[in-house]
N, C-alpha and C positions, 0 to 999 in steps of 0.2 A: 755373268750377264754381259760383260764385256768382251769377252771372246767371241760369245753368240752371236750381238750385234754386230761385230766387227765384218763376221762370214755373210750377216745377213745382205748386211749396207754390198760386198764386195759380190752379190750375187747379184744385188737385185740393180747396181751397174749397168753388170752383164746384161742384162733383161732391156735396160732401155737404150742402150749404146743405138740398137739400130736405128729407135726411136730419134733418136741423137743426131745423129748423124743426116736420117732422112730430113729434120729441122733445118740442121745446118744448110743443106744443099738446096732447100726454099731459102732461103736467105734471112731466117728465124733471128734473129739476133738473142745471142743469150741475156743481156740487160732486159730485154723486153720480159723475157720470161721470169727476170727476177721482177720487174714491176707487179708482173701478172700477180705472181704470188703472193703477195702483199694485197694488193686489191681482194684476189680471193678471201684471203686470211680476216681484212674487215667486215666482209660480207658473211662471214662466219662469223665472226664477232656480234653483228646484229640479229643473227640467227639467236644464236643464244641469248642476247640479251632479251629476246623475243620470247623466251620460254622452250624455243624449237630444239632443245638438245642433243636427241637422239639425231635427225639431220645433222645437226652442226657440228656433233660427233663425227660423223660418217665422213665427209666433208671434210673435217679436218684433220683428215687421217689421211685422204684423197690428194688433198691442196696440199700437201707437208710431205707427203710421198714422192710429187711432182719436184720436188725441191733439187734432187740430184740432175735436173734433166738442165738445168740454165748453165751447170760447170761443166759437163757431158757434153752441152752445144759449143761451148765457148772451146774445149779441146778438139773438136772436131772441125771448127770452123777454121782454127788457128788463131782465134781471139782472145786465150787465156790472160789475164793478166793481172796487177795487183789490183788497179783498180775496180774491175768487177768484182775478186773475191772481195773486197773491202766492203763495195756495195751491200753484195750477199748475204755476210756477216751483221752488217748494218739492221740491214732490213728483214734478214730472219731473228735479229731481238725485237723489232718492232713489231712482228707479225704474232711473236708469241704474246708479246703483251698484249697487245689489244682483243685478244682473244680472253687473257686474264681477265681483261677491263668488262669484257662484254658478262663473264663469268660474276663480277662483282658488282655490277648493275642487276643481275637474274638474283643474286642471292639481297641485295638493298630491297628488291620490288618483295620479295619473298617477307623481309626483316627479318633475316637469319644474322642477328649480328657476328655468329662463333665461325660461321660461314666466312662469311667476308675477311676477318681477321685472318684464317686460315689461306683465303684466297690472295691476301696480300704479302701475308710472308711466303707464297709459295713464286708469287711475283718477285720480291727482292730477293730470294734465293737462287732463281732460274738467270738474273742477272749476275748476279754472283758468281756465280758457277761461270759463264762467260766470260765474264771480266777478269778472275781469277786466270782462266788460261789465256785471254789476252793479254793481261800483263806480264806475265810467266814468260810469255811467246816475243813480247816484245823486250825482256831481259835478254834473251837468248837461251831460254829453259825450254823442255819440251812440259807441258801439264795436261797431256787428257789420260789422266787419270779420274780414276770414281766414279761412286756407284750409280749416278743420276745425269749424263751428260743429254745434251736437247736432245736425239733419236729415240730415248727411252721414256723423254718428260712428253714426248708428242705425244705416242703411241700408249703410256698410260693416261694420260689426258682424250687422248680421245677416245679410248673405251671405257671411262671415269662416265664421259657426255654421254654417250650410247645406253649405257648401264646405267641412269641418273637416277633412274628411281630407287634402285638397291643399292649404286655404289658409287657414285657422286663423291657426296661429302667425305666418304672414309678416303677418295683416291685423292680430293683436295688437301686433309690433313696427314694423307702420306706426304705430299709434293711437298706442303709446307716443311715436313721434317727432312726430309731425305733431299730436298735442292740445299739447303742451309749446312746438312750435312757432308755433302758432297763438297761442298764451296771448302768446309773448315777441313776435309782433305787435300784439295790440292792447294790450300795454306802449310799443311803441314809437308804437305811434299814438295813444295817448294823452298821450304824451312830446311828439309835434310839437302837440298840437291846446296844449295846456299853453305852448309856446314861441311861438306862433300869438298867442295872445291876451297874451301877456308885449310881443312885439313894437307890439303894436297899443296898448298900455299902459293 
């Protein structure tokens, strides 16, 4: 799956680079567009806490796809730097949760309590998983490794929302297992990269 992704993210680039670039040369600022995203991302968020899912699926497959076009501007414009990626980072863990949040308001109004439990380890897991390679990253490790990294958690979350009526709940207690799981891989591979360099002394 990983490879997959890898080709797909490196095509679909390719695809908006023009897009990109035409931004830049309006004077688009890429921060703007990572605001954008985040506003979108809550407005999805009330979609679904609204009952709207199959919308707010759609949506947030839409809004989270848009996501490579504010790093895209920022190379294009000549604005790259650490500070936007930091922002970006920031605020695309904020955008997945609230999205979570809005998912564990829909499943409260429901009184689905297996739901919600589901939906909240699949929240501290999806953090997990991030913070594990930020910290990895700020060791000086490389960590994106595993099977669950955010372009995978979007993209079955948001056909999870679209499919709600058949497959919701089963895609929520995949995420709960498979983000937890992924987190306790790049623990573990950060464990041998740690024993790697011990041995080498």
């Amino acid at each position: 799956m990983a490879v997959w992704m890898k080709s797909f993210k490196v095509g679909f680039r390719g695809l908006v680079q023009p897009l990109a670039v035409g931004l830049a040369r309006a004077g688009i600022q890429a921060n703007w567009l990572t605001y954008t995203g985040f506003v979108l991302n809550v407005g999805v968020a009330l979609l679904v806490a609204e009952g709207w899912l199959t919308i707010g699926g759609a949506l947030f497959l839409l809004v989270n796809a848009l996501d490579f076009l504010d790093g895209a501007v920022a190379r294009a414009s000549g604005t790259a730097g650490g500070h936007g990626a930091f922002l970006d980072s920031v605020l695309d863990r904020y955008s997945e949760a609230v999205v979570f949040v809005g998912l564990l308001v829909w499943f409260a109004r429901a009184d689905d309590l297996a739901a919600m439990a589901a939906t909240a380890l699949a929240l501290v897991g999806s953090f997990m998983v991030s913070y594990c390679r930020a910290r990895a990253e700020g060791l000086g490790l490389d960590c994106e490794v595993g099977l669950l990294q955010r372009p995978e958690r979007i993209i079955v979350l948001g056909i999870g929302m679209i499919l709600h009526e058949y497959a919701l709940l089963y895609v929520v207690v995949g995420l709960a297992l498979l983000t937890n799981v992924t987190a306790a891989q790049r623990m573990r591979h950060v464990g041998r990269l740690f024993e790697e360099r011990r041995r080498r002394g």
